[in-house]
PALUM-991939 format. One record per residue (C-alpha): x, y, z; residue in one letter. Coordinates in steps of 0.02 Angstrom, whole numbers, plus 50000, padded with zeros to 5 digits. Layout:
! residues N
XYZa
...
This chain:
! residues 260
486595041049538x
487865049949629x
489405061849518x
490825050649476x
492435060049529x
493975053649421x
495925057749470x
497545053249399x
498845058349501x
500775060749433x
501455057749618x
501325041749743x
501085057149859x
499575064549769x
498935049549771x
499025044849959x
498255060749979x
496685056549854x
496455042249960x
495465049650086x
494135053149955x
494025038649838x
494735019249806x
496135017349686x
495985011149530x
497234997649424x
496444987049293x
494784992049352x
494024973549317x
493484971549501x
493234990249541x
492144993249379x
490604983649421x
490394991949584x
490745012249540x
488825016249577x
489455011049765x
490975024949782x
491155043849724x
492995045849674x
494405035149575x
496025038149585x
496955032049444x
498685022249467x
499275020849300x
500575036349291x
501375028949444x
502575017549402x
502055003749501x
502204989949350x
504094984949380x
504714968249382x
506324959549433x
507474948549539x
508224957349687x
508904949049854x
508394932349794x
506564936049766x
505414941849642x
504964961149660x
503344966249576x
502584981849575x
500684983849631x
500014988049460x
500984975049363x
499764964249251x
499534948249265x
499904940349099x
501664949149128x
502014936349254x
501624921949130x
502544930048975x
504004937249083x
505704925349079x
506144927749255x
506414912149401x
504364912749421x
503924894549489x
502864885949354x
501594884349483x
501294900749489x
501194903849313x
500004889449308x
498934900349468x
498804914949342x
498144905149185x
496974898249304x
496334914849397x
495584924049253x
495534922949041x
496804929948937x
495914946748906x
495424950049087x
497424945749139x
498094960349011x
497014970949127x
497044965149291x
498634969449418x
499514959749551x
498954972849711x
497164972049637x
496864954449658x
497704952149787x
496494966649872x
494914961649776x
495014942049766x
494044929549882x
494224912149939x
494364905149765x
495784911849687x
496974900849627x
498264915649635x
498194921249797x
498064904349872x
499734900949795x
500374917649824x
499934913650024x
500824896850017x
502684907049954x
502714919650115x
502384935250019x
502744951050087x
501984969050030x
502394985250047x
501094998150116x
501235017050090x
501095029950180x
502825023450276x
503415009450195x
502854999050314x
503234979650246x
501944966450305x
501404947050264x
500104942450136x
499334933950276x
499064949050383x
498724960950252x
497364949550183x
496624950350380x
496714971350393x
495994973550186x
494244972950246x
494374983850367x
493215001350347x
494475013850370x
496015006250271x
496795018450171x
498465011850111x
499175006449945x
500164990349941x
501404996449806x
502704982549787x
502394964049794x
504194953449851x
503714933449813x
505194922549881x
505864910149734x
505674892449820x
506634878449814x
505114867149749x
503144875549722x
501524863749695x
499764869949653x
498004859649624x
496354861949630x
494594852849604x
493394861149497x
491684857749398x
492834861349226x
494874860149203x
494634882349194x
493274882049309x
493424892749487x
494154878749611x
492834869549731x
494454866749819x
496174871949811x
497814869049889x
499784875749890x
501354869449952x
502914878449939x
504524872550000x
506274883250042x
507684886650150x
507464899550286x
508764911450361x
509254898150460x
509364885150335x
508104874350378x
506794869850274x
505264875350291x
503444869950209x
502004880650200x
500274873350158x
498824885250090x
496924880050073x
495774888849950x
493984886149862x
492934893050003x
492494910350094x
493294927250081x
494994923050081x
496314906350050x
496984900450222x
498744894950291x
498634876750357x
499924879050497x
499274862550573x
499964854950439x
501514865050436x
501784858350596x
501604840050573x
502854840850420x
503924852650553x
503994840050677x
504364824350579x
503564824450428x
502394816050447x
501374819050292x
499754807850350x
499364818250485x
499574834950391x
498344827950270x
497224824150417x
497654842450452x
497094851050316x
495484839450287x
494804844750472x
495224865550417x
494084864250303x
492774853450410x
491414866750399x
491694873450234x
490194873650168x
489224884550039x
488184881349892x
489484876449781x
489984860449885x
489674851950062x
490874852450191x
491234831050183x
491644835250007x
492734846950041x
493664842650183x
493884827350095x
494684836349929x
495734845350049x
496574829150133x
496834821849947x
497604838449877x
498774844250035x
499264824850025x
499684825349840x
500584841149844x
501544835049999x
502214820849899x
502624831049755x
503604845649874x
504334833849977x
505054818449865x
């Protein structure tokens, strides 16, 4: 068994720098079970990165916040999302697992980060503060040489927020999944976003759907929509019928909900 390196750095810099040695650690429950696979940790937790507020209109959360802060925290968080966080792990796994962790660790079936994807989060990256979508940075996380550390998490506060799933047990990981999320953009036109989860490495955005509810609102055809994304998704958990199936009936629900 290879030697274990641990760090704990007192700087953001420090740790930036560790980086190119090792994989950060926050609540360690998804980084634990795979140590025997890496040779350094570097250790977040005198960082800082557990803030929480309301700034600009949106909800600013640092990287290494835990997740049963976002359920016990009295701030504008949609009930949606609180409901996304009961549902993505226990109560003792959510005192130790952070925001940037899931969102860097999760797959396909988290109720979180599908509903995360459906409110147009944006993350910031260091080194350079660079501030990207939740869409794209779930794209780049798997890539070999990624070596950045999202450190804040800004989640919009919508105007209206809708989150269901279909699963074996009420707690149960979702066979399927699906988000809406409603707002105003800078513009001030509304705009929907539809999210898919349940299946494969990562939730999707159903801009199909978007689309259709875009161009007239047509809700029948988004559901149409989001039943063909997930056509093929098929694993052993469910068959793709069944699933595209759940999707149409979840998007269509949701759409109702957001939309009435």
């Amino acid at each position: 068994m290879n030697e274990l390196h641990y760090h704990r750095p007192k700087t953001l810099g420090e740790a930036l720098e560790l980086l190119k040695e090792g994989v950060p650690l926050a609540g360690g429950t998804a980084l634990v079970p795979e140590l025997g696979k890496t040779q350094a940790v570097i250790d977040l937790q005198d960082l800082g990165l557990d803030g929480l507020g309301l700034k600009k209109g949106a909800i600013e959360a640092g990287a290494a916040l835990k997740l049963q802060i976002l359920i016990e925290k009295k701030l504008k968080i949609p009930e949606a999302l609180v409901a996304a966080c009961h549902l993505e792990a226990g109560l003792n796994l959510r005192n130790m697992a952070t925001l940037g962790g899931t969102i860097f660790s999760a797959d396909g079936r988290s109720p979180l980060l599908t509903t995360l994807l459906a409110l147009d989060v944006r993350v910031e990256m260091q080194p350079g503060g660079e501030e990207i979508s939740l869409d794209d940075l779930l794209e780049r996380r798997g890539e070999k040489d990624f070596r950045s550390l999202v450190t804040v998490v800004r989640i919009p506060v919508p105007q209206r927020l809708a989150y269901d799933q279909v699963a074996r047990a009420p707690y149960d990981r979702p066979i399927v999944c699906a988000a809406v999320g409603r707002w105003k953009d800078s513009q001030e036109s509304e705009a929907v976003r539809i999210t898919l989860g349940g299946f494969g490495t990562r939730p999707i955005r159903v801009q199909n759907a978007e689309q259709e509810i875009a161009k007239d609102g047509q809700v029948e055809k988004a559901t149409a929509a989001a039943a063909k994304a997930y056509a093929k998704a098929e694993d052993a958990w469910a068959s793709a019928d069944y699933r595209g199936h759940a999707a149409g009936v979840l998007v269509r629900r949701l759409l109702m909900e957001v939309l009435g």
